[in-house]
C-alpha positions in Angstrom: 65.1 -8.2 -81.3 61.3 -7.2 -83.2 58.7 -9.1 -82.2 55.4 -9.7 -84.0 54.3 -7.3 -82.8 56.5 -4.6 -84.1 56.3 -6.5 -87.6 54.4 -4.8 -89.9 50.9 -5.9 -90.4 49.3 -6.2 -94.2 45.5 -4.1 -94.1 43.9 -6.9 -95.9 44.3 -10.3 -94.5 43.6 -12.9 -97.9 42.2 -16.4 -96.8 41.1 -19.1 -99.5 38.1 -20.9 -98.0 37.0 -24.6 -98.7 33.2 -24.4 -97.8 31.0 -28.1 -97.3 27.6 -27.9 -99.2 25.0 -29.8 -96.8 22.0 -29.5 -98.4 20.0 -28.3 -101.5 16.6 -26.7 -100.7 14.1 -25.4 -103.0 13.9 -22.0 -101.0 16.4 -20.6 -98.7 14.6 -17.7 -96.3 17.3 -15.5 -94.5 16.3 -14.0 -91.9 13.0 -15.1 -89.2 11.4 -12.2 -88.2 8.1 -11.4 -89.0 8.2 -11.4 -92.5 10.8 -14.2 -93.1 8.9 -16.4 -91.1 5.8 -15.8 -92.9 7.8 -16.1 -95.9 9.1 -19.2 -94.9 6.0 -20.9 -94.1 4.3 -20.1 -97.1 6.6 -21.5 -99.4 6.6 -24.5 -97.5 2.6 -25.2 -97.9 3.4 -24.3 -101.9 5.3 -27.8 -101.3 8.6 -26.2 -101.5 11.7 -27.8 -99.5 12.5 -24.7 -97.2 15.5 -23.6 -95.1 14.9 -20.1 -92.6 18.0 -19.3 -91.6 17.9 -16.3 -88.2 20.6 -15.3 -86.4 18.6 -14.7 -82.6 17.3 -18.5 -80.7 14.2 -17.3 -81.8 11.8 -16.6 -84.3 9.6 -13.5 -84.8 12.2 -11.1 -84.8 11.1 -7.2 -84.0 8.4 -8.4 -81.9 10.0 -11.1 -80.0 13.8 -11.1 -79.5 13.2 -7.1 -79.4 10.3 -7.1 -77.8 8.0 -4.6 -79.4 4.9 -6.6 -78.5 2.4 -5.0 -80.8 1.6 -5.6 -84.5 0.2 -2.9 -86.6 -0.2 -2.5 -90.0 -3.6 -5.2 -90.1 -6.0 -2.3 -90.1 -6.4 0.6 -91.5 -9.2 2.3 -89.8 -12.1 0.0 -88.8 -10.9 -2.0 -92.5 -9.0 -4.8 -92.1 -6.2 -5.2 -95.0 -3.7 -8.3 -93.8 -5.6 -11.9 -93.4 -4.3 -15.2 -94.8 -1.2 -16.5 -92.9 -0.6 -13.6 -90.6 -4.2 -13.6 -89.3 -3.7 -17.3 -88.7 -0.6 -16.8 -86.6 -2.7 -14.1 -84.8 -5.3 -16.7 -83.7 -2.6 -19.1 -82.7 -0.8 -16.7 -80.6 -4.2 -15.9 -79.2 -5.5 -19.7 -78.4 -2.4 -20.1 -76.8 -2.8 -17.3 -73.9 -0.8 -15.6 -75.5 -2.9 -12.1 -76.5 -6.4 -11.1 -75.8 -7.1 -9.9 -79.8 -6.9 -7.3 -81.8 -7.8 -3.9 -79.7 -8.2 0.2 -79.9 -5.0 1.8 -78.8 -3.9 4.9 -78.9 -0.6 5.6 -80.3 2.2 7.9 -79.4 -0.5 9.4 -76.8 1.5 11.9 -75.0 2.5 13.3 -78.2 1.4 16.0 -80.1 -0.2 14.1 -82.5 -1.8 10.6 -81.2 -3.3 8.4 -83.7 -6.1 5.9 -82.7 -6.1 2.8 -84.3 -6.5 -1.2 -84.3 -3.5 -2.8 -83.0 -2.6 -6.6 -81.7 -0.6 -6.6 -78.5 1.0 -9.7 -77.3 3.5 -11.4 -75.1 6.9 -12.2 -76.6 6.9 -15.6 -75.0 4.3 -16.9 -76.0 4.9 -15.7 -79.4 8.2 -17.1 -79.6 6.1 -20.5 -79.2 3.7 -19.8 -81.7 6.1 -18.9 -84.1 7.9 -22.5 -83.6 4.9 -24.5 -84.2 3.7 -22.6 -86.7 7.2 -23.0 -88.8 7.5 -26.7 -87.3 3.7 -27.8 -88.5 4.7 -26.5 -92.3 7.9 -28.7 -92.2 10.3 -25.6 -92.4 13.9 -26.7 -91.8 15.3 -24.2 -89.4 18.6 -22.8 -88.5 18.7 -20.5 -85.2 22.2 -19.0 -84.1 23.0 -18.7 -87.6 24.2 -16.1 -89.5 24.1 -15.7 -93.4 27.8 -14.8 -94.3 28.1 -14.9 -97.8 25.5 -15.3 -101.1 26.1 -18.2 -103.4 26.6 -16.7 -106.7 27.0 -18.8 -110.0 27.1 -16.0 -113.0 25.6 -13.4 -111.0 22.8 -15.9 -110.4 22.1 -16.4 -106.3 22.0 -20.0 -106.1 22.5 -20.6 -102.4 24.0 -18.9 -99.3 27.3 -19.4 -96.6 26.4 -19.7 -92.8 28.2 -19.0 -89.9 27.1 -21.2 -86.8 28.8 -22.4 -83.6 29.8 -25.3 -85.8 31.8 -23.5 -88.4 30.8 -23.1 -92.0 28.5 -24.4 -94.1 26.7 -23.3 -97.5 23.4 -24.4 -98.4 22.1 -24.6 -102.0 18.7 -23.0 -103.3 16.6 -22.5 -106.2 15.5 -19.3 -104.5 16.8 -17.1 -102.3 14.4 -14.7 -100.2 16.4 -11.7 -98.5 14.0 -11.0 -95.2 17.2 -9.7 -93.1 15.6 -6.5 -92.6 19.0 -5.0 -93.4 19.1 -6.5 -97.3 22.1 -7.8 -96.2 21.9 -11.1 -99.0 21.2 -8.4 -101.4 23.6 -6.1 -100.6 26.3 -8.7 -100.6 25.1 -9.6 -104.1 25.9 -6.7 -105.7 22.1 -5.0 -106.1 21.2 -1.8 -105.8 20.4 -0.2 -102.6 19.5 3.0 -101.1 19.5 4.1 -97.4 23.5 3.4 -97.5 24.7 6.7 -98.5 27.5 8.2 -96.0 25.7 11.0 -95.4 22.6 9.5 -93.7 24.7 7.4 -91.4 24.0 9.9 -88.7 20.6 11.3 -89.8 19.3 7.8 -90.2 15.8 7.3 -87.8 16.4 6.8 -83.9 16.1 3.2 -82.6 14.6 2.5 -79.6 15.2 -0.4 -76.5 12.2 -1.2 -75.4 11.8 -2.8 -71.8 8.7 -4.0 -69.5 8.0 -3.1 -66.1 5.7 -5.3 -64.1 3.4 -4.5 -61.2 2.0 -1.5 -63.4 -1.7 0.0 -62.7 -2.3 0.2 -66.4 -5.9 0.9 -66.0 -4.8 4.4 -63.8 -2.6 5.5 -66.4 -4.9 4.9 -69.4 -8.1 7.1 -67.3 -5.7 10.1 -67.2 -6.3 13.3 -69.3 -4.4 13.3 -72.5 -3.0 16.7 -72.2 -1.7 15.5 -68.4 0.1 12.9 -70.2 1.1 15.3 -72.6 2.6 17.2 -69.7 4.5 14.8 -68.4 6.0 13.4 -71.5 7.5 17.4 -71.7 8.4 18.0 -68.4 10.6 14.2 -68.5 12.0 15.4 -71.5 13.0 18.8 -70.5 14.4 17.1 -67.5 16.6 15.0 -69.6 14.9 12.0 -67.8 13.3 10.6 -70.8 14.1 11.0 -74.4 11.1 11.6 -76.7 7.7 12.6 -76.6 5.7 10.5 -75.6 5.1 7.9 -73.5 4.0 4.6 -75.4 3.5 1.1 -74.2 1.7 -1.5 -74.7 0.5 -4.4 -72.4 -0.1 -8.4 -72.4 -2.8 -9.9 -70.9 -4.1 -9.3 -67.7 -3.0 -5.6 -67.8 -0.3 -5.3 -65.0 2.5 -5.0 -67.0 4.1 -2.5 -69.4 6.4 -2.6 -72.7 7.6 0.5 -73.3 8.8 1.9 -76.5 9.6 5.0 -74.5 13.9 5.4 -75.5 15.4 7.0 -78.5 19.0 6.5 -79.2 19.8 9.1 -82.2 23.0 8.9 -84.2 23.1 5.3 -84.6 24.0 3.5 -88.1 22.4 0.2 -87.3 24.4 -0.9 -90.5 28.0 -0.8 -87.9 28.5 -3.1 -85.6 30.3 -0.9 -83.7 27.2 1.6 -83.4 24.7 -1.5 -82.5 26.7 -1.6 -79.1 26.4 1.3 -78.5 23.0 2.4 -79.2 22.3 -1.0 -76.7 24.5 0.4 -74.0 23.1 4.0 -74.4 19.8 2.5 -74.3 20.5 0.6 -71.2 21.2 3.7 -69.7 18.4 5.8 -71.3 16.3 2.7 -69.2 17.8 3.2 -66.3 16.4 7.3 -66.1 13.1 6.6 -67.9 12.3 4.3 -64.9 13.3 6.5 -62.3 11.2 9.3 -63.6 7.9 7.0 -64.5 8.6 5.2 -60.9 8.4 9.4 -59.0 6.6 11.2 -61.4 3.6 9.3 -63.6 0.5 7.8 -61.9 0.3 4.0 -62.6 4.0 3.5 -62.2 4.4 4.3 -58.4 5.3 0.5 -57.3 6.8 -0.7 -60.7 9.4 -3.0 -61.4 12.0 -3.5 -63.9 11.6 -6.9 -65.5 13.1 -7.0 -68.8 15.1 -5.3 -71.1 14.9 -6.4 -74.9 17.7 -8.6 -75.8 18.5 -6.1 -79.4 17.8 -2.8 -80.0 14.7 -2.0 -82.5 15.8 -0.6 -86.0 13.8 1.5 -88.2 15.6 2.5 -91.2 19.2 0.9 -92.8 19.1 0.1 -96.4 16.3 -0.7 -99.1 16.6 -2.4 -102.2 16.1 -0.8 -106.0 13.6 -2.8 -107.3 11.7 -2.9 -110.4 9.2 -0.5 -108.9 9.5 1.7 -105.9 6.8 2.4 -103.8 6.2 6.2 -102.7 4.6 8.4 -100.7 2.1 10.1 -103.4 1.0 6.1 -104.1 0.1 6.0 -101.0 -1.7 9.3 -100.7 -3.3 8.9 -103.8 -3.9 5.4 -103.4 -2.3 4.3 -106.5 -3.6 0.8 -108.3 -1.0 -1.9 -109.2 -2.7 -4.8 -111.9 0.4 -7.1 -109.9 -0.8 -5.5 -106.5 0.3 -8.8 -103.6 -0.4 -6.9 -100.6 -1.8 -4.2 -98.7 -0.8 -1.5 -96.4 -2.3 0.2 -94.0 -0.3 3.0 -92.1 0.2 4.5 -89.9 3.1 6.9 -91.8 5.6 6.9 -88.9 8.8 8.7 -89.3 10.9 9.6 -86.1 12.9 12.6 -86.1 16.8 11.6 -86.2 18.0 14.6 -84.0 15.0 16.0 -82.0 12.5 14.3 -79.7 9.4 14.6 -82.3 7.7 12.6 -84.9 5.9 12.6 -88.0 2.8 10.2 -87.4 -0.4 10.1 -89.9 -3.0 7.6 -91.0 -3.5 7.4 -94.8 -7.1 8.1 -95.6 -7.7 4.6 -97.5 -5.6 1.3 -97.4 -2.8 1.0 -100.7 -2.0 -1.7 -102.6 2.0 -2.7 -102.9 3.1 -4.3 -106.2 5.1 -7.4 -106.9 7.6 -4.9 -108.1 8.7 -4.1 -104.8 10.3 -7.8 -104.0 12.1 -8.0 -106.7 15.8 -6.4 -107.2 16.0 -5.0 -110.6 19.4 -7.0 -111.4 19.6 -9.6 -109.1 18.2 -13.7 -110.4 17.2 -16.1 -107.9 16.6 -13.2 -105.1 13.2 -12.3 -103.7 13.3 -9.1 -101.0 10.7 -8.9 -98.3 10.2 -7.2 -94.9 11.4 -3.5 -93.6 14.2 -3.6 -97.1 11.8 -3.3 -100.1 12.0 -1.1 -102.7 10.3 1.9 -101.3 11.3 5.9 -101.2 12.6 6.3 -97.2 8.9 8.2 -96.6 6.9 5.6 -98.0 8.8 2.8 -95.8 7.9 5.2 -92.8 4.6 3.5 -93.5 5.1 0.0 -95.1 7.2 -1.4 -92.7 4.9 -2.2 -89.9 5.1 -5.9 -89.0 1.3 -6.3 -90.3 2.5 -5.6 -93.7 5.7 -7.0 -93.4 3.7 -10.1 -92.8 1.7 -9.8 -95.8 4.7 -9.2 -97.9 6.3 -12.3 -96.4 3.1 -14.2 -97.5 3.3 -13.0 -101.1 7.4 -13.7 -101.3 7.1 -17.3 -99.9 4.3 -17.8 -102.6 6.3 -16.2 -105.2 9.1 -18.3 -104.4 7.3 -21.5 -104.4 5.7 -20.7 -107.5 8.8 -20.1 -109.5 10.3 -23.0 -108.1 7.5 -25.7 -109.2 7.5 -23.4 -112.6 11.6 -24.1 -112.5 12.0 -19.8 -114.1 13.4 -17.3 -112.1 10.9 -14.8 -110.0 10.4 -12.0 -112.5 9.2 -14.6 -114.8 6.3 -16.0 -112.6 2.7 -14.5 -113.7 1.6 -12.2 -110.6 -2.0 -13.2 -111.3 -0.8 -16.9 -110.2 0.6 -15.5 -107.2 -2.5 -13.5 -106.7 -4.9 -16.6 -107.4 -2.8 -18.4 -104.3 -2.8 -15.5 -102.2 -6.8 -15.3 -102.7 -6.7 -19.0 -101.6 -5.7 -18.8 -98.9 -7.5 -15.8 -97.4 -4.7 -13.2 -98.3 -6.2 -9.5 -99.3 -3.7 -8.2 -102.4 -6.1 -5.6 -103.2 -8.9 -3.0 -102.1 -11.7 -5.0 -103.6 -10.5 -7.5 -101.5 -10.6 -5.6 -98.3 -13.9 -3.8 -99.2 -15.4 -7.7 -99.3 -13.9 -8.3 -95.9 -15.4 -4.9 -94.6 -18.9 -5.9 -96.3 -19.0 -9.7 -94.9 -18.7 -8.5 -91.2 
């Protein structure tokens, strides 16, 4: 007698789906890292009706639910290039205990090329609750342990999006979509044009790294030791096989006993498979497990250590970006290119990991660069703005303009853009970038070098 099981089974299993609308919002923000939420809360004070959408049961993304605790990308230099809404987050995170300011570091500084530079370390906890009020106090509507399944589409127009939550599925409509996934994942499901997808990068793609904190660390013994001992030690761990790149980065939150350690590289991975997100957590559980064994024997500083956390996701660095009227590159940023619908600035540093090996490519540019509207916008795609890690950039100039700084900045400039076109009632190409320039200069944002070199001069 067959059973089901020996039946045979069709590849494609065909459903017909009966979706409830809830709600119409003015702008839709997928995704609440650090640039959705930004996003998010800038379309809001436009006096947009805003949904952000994130899938984690938290906001701030990168530098909360995977704990790299440190935001670059607000300096280049002594010159700062990132104020308005991020800098305001900064000083909330800060007034509530949360980080001690903006500081010198050192990055990478067992490797063979350290860079020092102006960074803003902070405690994930306390960010996670700065990131609440600062979404709560704009009147942002938002949706944690949800997942964006599906775009909208009317005509190839994005007028909404599907979500996926413990209570089934829903769609929300929008004016205005913002893709902040860090993936593109709304734009990819729209049908626009993407790089970073291609087969053969799947394995050549950037490492990603599981960060984790130890507590009980004498930071202030590590810091005083020679660089080249560090250097040292960062080799002999990964000749060993004990750790896994070199270098031996990590920053800490107030009061300066702990550590959060950026120290694992899992290579292979295609962040854009589910299948190899498990893994690279699992491998980077284990690539933990080593790394504190040899810091605990062999590094002074982490004699009496403990293991207090392990991020809850695995940092990505590179999976798809979108085509988008204008792609930023590597010789703009050199050269430091000028864009008349410039809505942000980048700082650096140029950080590219090796996929296979244990090195890296790290540089500062010599001057800040301006990033154009351009870049947010898919060239084929109505009613979608792209922001974050996923904008239209070569894959070398993303090594340096997807620091959370900038991703910030960009999120400003998207969630103003998306207001804007709203209360204009056109689609996004059609808004004037000196309009969202004008609002961006309102409110403190820098879109160009003028406007940094005024900061530099006023302090």
């Amino acid at each position: 007698m067959k059973t089901m099981i020996d039946s045979p089974i069709a590849s494609i299993f065909e459903e017909r789906l009966r979706t409830p609308i809830d709600a119409t919002y003015d702008v839709i923000v997928a995704g609440g890292g650090a640039s959705g939420l930004i996003a998010a809360v800038a379309a809001a004070r436009t006096g947009a009706k805003t949904l952000l959408i994130e899938h984690a049961g938290c906001l701030g993304g990168t530098g909360t639910y995977a704990m790299v605790a440190q935001w670059l990308g607000f300096y280049n230099g002594e010159t700062r290039v990132v104020g308005g809404l991020p800098l305001e987050l900064t000083e909330m995170v800060t007034d509530l205990g949360g980080s001690d300011g903006f500081s010198r570091y050192v990055l990478a500084e067992a490797s063979n090329k350290p860079i020092p530079l102006v960074n803003f370390p902070f405690n994930p906890e306390v960010t996670k609750i700065a990131c609440d009020r600062l979404a709560r106090e704009a009147g942002v509507d938002v949706r944690l342990h949800s997942r964006v399944a599906a775009p909208m589409l009317r005509d190839d127009r994005i007028c909404g999006v599907v979500v996926e939550d413990i209570g089934g599925r829903r769609a929300f409509r929008a004016n205005v979509v913002i893709d902040a996934t860090g993936d593109a994942m709304v734009a990819a499901a729209s049908g626009a044009a993407f790089e970073g997808g291609e087969e053969e990068l799947r394995r050549r793609r950037q490492p990603c790294t599981l960060v984790f904190r130890l507590s009980n660390v004498d930071v202030a013994r590590f810091r005083a030791l020679p660089r080249e001992e560090k250097r040292a030690l960062a080799l002999e761990g990964v000749k060993a096989g004990r750790i896994f790149w070199e270098s031996l980065s990590f920053c800490s939150t107030p009061g300066n006993t702990d550590a959060i350690c950026l120290m694992s590289r899992i290579p292979e991975i295609d962040a854009l498979d589910p299948a190899d997100l498990g893994r690279a957590e699992s491998e980077g559980r284990g690539q933990v497990h080593s790394i504190v064994g040899f810091l605990r024997e062999r590094v002074p500083g982490f004699g009496r250590s403990t293991l207090a956390n392990i991020a809850a996701h695995v940092g990505v660095r590179e999976t798809r970006r979108i085509r988008g009227r204008y792609a930023l590159t590597e010789e703009d940023i050199v050269s430091g290119k000028r864009f008349t619908d410039a809505i942000a600035l980048g700082a650096g540093p140029m950080d590219l990991h090796e996929a296979g090996g244990t090195g890296i490519s790290l540089w500062m540019p010599e001057h800040p660069f301006e990033i154009p509207m351009g870049c947010l916008l898919p060239e084929l795609t109505p009613g979608l703005i792209v922001t974050g890690r996923a904008i239209s950039a070569t894959r070398s100039a993303n090594g340096g303009s997807r620091h959370m700084g900038t991703a910030m900045a960009l999120g400003e400039a998207s969630g103003v853009l998306a207001g804007l076109a709203t209360a204009q009632a056109v689609e996004p190409t059609a808004v004037n970038h000196q309009a969202v320039q004008a609002r961006l200069r309102r409110d403190s944002a820098l879109v160009s070098l003028e406007d940094a070199k005024a900061v530099a001069l006023a302090t």
